[in-house]
LUMKOL-182744 format. One record per residue: x, y, z of N, C-alpha, C in turn; residue in three letters. Coordinates in Angstrom, 1 decimal. Layout:
N
[pt [X Y Z] [X Y Z] [X Y Z] ALA]
...
END
This chain:
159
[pt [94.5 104.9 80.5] [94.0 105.8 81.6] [94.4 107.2 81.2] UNK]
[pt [93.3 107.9 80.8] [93.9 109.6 80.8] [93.8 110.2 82.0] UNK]
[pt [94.8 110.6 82.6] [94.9 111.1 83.7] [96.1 112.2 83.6] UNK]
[pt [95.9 112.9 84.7] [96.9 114.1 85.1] [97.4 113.9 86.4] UNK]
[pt [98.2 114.8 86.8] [99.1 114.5 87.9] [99.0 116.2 87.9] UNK]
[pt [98.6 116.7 89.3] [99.0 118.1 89.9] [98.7 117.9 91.1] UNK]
[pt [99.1 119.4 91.8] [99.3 119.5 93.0] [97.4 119.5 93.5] UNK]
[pt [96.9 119.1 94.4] [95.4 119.3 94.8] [95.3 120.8 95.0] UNK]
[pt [94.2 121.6 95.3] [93.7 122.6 95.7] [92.2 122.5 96.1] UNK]
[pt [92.2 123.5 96.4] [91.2 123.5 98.0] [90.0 122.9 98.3] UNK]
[pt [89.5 123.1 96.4] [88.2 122.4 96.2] [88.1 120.5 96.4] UNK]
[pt [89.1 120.5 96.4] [89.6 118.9 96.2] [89.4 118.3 97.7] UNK]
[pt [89.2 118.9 98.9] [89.7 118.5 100.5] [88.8 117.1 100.3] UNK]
[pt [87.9 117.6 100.2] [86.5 116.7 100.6] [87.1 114.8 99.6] UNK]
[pt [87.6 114.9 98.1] [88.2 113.9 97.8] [89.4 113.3 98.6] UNK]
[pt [90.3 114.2 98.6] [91.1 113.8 99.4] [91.3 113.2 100.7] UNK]
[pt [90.4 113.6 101.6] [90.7 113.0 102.8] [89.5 112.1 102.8] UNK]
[pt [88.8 111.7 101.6] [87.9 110.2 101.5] [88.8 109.1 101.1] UNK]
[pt [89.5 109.4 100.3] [90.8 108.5 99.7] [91.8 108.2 101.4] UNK]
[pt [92.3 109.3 101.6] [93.1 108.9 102.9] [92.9 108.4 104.0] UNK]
[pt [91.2 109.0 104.4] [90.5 108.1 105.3] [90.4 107.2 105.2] UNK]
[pt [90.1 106.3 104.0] [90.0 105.0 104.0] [91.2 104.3 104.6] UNK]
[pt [92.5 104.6 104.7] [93.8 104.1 105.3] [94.1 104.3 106.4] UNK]
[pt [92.9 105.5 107.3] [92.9 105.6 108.6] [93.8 106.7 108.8] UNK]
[pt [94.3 107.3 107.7] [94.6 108.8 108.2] [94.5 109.9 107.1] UNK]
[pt [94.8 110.8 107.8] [94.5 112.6 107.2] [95.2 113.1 106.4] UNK]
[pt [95.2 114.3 106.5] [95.7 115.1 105.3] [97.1 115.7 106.4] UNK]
[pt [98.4 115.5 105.9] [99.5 115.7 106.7] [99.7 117.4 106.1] UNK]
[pt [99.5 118.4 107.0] [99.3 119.9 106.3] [98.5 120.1 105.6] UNK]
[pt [98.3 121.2 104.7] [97.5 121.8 104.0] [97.4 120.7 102.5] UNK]
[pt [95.9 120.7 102.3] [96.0 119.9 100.9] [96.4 120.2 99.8] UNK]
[pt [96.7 121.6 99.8] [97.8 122.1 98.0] [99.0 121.2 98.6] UNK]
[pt [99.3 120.7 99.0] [100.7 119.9 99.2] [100.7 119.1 99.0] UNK]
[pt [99.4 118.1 98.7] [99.5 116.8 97.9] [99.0 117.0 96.6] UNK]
[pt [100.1 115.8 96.2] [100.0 115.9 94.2] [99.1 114.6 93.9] UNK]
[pt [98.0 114.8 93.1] [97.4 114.3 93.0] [97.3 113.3 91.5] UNK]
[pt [96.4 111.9 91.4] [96.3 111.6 89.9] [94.4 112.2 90.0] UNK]
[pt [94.5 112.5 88.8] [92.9 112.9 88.3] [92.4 112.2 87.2] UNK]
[pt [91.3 111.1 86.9] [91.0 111.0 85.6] [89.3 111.4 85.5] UNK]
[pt [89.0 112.7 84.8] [88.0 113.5 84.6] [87.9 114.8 85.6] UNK]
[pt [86.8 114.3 86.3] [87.0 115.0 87.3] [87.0 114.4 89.0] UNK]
[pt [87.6 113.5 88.6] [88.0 112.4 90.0] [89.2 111.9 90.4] UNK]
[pt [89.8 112.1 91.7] [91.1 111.7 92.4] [90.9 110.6 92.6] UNK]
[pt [92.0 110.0 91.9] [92.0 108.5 92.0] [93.1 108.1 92.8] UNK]
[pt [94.7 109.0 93.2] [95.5 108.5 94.1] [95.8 110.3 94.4] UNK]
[pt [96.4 110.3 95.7] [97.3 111.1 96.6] [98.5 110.8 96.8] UNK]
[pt [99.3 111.7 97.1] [100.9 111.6 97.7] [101.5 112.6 98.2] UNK]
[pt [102.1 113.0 99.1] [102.5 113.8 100.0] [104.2 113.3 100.2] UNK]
[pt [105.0 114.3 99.3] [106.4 114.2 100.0] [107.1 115.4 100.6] UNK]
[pt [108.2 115.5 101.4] [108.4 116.2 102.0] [110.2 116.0 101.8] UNK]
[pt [110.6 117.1 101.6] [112.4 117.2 101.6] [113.2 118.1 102.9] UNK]
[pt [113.2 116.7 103.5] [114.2 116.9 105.1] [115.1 117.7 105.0] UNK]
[pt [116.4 116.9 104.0] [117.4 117.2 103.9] [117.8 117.2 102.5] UNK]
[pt [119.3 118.3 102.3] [119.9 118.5 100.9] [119.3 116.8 99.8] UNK]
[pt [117.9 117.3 99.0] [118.2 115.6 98.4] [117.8 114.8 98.5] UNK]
[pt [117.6 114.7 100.2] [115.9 113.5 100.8] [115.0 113.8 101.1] UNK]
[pt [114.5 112.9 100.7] [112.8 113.4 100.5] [112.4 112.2 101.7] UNK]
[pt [111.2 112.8 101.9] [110.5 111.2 102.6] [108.9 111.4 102.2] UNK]
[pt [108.6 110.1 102.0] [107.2 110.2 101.4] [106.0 110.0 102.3] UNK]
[pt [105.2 110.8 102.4] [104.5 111.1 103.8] [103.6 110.5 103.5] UNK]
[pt [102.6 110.2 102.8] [101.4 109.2 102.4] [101.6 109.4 100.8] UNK]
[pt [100.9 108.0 100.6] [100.0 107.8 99.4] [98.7 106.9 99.4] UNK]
[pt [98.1 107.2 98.7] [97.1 106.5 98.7] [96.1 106.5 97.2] UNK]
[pt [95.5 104.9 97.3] [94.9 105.4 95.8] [93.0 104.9 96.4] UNK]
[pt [92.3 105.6 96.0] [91.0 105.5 96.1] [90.2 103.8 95.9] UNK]
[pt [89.2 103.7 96.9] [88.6 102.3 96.9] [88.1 102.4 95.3] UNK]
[pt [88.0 100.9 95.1] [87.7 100.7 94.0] [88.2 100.9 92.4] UNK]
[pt [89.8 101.8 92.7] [90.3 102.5 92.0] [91.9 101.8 91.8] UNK]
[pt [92.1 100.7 92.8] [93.6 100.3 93.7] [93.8 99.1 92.6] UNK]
[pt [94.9 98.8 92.2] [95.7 98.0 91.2] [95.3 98.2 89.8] UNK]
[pt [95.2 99.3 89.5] [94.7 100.3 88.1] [95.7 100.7 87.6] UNK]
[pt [96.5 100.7 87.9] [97.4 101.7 87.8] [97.8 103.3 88.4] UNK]
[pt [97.0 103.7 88.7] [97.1 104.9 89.8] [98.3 105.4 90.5] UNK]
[pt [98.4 104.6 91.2] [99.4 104.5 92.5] [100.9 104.4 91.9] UNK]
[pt [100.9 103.5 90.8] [102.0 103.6 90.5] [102.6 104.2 89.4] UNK]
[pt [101.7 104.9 88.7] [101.8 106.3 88.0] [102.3 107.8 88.7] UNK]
[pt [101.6 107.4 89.8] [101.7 109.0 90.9] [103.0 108.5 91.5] UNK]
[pt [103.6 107.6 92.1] [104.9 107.4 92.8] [106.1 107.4 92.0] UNK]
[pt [105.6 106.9 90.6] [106.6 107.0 89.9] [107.3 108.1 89.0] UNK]
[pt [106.0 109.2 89.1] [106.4 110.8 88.4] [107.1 111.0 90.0] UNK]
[pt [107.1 110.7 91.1] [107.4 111.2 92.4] [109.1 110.4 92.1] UNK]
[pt [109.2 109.1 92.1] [110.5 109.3 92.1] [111.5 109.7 90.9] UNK]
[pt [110.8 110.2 90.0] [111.6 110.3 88.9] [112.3 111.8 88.7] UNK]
[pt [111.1 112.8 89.4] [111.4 114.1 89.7] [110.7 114.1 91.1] UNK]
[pt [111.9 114.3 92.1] [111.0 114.5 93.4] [110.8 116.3 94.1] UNK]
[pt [111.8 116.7 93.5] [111.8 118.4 93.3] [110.2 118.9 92.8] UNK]
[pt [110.4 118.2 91.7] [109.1 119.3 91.0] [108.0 118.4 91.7] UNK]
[pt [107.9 116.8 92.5] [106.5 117.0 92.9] [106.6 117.5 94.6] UNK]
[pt [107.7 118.0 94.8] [107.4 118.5 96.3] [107.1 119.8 96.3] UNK]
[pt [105.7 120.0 96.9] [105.2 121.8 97.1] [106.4 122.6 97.8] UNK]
[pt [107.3 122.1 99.0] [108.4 123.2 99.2] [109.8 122.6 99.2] UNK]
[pt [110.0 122.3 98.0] [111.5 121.2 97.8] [112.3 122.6 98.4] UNK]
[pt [113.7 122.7 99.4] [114.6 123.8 99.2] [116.0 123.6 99.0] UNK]
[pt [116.4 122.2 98.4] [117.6 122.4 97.4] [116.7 122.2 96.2] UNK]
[pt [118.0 122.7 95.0] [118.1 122.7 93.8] [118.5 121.3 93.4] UNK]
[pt [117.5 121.1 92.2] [117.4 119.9 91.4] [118.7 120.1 89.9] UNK]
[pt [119.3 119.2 90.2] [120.8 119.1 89.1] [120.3 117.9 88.5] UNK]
[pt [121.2 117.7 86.8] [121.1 116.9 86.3] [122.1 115.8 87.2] UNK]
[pt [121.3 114.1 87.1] [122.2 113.5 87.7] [122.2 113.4 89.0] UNK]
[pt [121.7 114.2 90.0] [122.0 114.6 91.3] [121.5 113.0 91.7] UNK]
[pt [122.1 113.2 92.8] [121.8 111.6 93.6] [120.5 112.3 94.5] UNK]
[pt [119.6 111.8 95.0] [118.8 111.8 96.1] [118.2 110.3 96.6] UNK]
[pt [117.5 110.4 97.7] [116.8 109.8 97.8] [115.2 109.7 98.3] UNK]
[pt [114.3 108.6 98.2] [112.9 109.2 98.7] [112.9 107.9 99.5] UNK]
[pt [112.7 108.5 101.2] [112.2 107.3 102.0] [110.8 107.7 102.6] UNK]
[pt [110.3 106.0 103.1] [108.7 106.1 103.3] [109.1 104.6 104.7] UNK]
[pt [107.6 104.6 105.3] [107.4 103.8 106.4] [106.4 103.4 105.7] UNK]
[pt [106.7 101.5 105.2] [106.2 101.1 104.0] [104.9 100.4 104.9] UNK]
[pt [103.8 100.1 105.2] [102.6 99.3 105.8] [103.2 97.6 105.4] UNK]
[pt [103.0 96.8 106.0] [103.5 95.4 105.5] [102.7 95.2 104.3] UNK]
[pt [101.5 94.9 104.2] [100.6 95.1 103.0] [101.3 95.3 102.0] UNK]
[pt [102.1 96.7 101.7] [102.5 97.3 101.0] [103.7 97.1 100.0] UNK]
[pt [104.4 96.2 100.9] [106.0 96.3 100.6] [106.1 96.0 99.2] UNK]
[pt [105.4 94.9 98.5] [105.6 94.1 97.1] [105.4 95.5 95.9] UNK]
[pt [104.5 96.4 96.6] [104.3 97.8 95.8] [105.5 98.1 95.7] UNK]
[pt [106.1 98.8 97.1] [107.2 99.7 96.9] [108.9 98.8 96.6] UNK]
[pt [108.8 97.5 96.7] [110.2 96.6 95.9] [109.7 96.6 94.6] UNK]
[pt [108.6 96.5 93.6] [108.1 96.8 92.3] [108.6 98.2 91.6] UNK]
[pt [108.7 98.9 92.6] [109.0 100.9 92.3] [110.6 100.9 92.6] UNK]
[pt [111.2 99.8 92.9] [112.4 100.1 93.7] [113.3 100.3 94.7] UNK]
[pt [112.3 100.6 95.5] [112.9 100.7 97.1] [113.1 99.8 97.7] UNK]
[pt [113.9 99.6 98.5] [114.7 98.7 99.0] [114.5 98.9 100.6] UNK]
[pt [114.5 97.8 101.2] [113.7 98.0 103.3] [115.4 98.3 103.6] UNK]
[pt [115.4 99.7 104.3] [116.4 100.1 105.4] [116.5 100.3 106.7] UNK]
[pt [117.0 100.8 107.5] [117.2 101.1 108.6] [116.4 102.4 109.0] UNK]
[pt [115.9 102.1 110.5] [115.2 103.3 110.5] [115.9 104.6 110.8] UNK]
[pt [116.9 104.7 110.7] [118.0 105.6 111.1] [117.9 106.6 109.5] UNK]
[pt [117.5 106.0 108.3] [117.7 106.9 107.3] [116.6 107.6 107.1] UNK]
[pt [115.4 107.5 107.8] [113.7 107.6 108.0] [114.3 109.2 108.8] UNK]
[pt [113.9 110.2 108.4] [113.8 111.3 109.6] [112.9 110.8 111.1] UNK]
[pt [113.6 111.8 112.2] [113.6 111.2 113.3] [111.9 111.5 113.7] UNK]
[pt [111.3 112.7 112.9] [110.1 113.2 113.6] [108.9 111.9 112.8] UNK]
[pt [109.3 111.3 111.8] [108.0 110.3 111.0] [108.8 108.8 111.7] UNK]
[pt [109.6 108.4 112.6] [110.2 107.4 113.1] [109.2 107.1 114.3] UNK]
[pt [108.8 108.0 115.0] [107.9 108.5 116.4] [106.6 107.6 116.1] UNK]
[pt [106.5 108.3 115.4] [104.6 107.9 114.5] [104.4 106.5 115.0] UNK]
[pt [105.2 105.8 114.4] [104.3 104.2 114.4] [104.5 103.9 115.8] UNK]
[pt [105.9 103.7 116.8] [105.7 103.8 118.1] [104.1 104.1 118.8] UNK]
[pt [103.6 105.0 118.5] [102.2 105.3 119.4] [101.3 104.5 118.6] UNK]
[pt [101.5 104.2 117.4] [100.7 103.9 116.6] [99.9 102.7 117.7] UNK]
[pt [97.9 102.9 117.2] [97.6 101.4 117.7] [97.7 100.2 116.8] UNK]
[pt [97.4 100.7 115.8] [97.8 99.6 114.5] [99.1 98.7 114.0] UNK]
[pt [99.9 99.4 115.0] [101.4 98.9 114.7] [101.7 97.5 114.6] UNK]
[pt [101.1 96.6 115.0] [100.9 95.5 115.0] [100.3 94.4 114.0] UNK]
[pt [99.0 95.5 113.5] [98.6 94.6 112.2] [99.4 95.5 110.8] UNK]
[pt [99.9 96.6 111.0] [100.5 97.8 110.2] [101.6 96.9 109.6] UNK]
[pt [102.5 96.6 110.8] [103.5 96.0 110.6] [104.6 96.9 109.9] UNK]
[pt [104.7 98.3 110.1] [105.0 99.3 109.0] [106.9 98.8 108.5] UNK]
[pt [107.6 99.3 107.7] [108.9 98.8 107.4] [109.6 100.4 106.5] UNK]
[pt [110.5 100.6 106.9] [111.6 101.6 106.4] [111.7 101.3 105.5] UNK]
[pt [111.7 102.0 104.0] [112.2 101.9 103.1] [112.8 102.9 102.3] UNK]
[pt [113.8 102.7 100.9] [114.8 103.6 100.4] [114.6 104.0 99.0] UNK]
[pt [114.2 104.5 98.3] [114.5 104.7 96.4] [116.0 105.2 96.4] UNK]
[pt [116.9 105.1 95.8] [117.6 106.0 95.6] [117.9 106.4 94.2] UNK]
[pt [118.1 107.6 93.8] [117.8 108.4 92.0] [118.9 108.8 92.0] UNK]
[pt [118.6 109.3 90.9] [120.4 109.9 90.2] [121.4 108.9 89.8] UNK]
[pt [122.6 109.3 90.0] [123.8 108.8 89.2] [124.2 107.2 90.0] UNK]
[pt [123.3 107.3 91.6] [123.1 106.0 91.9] [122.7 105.2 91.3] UNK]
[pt [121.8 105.5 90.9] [120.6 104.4 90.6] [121.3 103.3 90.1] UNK]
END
């Protein structure tokens, strides 16, 4: 697969939110904030992380396009995400050190989970999930067939 990995831009909306629509949701802020995979001239996955705190990140969506899902994609794009989560967050505001510990948490979909134990992450407590993406699935109507689950990467000198 030749593909790239950058941030989307503007022209991109209309891909983007066909990929995330298909999962039943939107574009969380402005689309230069999701990093994108491209092969030609087509988005094949999305991801959106966000850094709460000194170091954690939490991963706000991903998603990889119909017809495009167990390609590799997805786990191309999550894995330039956890390996440098600095350079793929549009407004990381700590500094990235060699070694530094962090971590990247997400609200995994049950579907999902065998993805994100494959990449590493490990199911936590929702207490390590920031309090404002903990809310979400509570209202959620899908919570039910979602089945969503907390999960953890942790990088650096942890690992």
């Amino acid at each position: 697969m030749a593909a790239t990995i950058a941030f989307a831009q503007g022209q991109n909306e209309q891909q983007v939110m066909g990929i995330l629509g298909a999962y039943g949701m939107g574009i969380p802020g402005d689309v230069e904030e999701l990093l994108t995979v491209q092969e030609n001239e087509e988005i094949t996955a999305v991801a959106k992380i966000a850094e709460f705190a000194e170091g954690r990140f939490f991963l706000e969506v991903i998603g990889v396009k119909d017809g495009k899902r167990s390609q590799g994609a997805g786990k191309l794009l999550l894995g330039k995400i956890l390996a440098n989560p600095w350079e793929c967050c549009r407004y990381a505001f700590s500094e990235q050190e060699n070694n530094r510990d962090y971590t990247v948490s997400t609200l995994a979909r049950g579907y999902a989970l065998g993805f994100y134990e494959k990449m590493g992450f490990q199911a936590c407590t929702s207490a390590e999930i920031p309090e404002w993406y903990r809310d979400q699935c509570e209202e959620c109507p899908e919570r039910s067939t979602c089945e969503p689950m907390p999960m953890i990467y942790s990088g650096g000198e942890r690992k």
